[in-house]
N, C-alpha and C positions, 0 to 999 in steps of 0.2 A: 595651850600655852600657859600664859600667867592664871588664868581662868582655874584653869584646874589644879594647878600649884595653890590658889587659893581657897579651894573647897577641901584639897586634902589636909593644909592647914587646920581648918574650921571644922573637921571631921578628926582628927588629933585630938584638937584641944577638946571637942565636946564629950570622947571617950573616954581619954586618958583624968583630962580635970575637971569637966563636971560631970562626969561618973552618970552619961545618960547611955540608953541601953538602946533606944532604938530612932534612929533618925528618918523622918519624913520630909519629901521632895514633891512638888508638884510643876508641872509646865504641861502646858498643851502643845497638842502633835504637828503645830507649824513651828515648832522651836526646835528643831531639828539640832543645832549648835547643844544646847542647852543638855537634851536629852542624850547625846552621845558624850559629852562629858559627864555627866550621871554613871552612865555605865562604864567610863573610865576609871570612875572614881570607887568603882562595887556596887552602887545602888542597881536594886532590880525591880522590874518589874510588877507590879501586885496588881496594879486594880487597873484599868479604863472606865471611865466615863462620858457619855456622851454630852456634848455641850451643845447649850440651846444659844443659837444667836440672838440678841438683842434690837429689836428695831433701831434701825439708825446706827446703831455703832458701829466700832470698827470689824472690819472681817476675823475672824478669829476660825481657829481648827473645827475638825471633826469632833477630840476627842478631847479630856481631860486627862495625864497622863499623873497617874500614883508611881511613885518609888519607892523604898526603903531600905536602911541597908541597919543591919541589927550589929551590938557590941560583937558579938562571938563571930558572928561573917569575918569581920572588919581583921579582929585578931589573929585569924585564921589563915587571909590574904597576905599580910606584914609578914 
């Protein structure tokens, strides 16, 4: 919904006005929401990481999730 209305905003403006060429994303693989809006928005895929838990803290994923969606993707899609 709005979520992604507001990333495609802020993926505009990054390419269109400040002329950057490759956008990077991170979220781990219990953000499931997070990470299917990614791929709504074009971001794909590139890296996994594995993630070391923390004693005591909160439960966190398996994995560390890389995105990235590049200026020429992006203009390709529109």
């Amino acid at each position: 919904g709005i979520g992604s209305i507001f990333v495609r905003m802020l993926v505009n403006f990054a390419f269109r006005q400040s002329h950057v060429d490759v956008l990077h994303c991170l979220c781990d693989d219990f953000n499931v929401r997070s990470e299917r809006m990614r791929q709504k928005n074009g971001f794909t895929l590139v890296r996994r990481d594995a993630v070391q838990a923390e004693v005591g803290g909160p439960p966190i994923g398996n994995w560390r999730l890389h995105y990235a969606l590049t200026k020429e993707t992006y203009f390709k899609e529109i």
